[in-house]
Residue, then its C-alpha position, 0 to 999 in steps of 0.5 A: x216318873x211313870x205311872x205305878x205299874x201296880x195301879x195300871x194292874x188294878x185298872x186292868x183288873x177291874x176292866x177285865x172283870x167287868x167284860x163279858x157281864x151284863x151291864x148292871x153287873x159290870x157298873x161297880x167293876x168300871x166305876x172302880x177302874x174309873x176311880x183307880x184311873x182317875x187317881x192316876x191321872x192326877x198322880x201324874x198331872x203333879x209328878x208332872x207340875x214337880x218336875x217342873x214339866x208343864x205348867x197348872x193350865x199345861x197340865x190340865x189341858x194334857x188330861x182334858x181339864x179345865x184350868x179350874x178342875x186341876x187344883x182341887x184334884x191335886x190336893x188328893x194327891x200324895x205328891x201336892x196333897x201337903x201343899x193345898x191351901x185351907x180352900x183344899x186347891x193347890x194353886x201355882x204358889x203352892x206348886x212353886x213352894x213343892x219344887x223348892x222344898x223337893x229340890x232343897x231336899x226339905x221334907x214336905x209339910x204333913x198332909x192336910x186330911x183329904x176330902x173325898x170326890x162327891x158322889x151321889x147320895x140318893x134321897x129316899x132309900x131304895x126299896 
């Protein structure tokens, strides 16, 4: 499956309202996009792994991952999200058990709530 031509827009929105600003200005515009493109990639990093098309090293190695980094990256997706392990990772048992419900036609468990990516927390408010 392709990419979500939707998503692809709101990237190139927000690529496009940050051009021609100052950088300051420009941050939250391109930490969107960087964000939006992200989710993206991991959509397409388990879309891949369902169909069966790469491997969990494969598909990490295609995005410019670690091994290590694809597991938790696709327990945020919708695809794989419902196949994460209590440790929030979908490892290759959880992939395999995905394929077979997919293919079988089961539906897929309900999701487990997904942690958000760590961002920065500054430690003293700003003045």
């Amino acid at each position: 499956m392709a990419p979500d031509p939707h998503q692809l827009d709101a990237v190139r929105e927000a690529l496009e309202a940050a051009a021609d600003k100052d950088a300051d200005e420009a941050l939250p515009h391109l930490r969107n996009a960087a964000d939006r493109l992200t989710a993206l990639i991991d959509e397409s990093m388990a879309e891949a792994l369902l169909a069966g098309k790469v491997s969990l090293r494969a598909a990490g190695a295609a995005a410019g991952l670690t091994e290590n980094a694809v597991p938790p990256r696709l327990a945020r997706t919708q695809t794989l999200g419902a196949y994460a392990n209590e440790d929030g990772r979908v490892t290759a048992a959880g992939v395999e058990r995905a394929k077979y419900d997919h293919e079988s036609g089961t539906p897929k468990p309900p999701p487990a709530p997904a942690a958000a990516p760590m961002r920065f927390k500054p430690r003293r408010p700003s003045r």
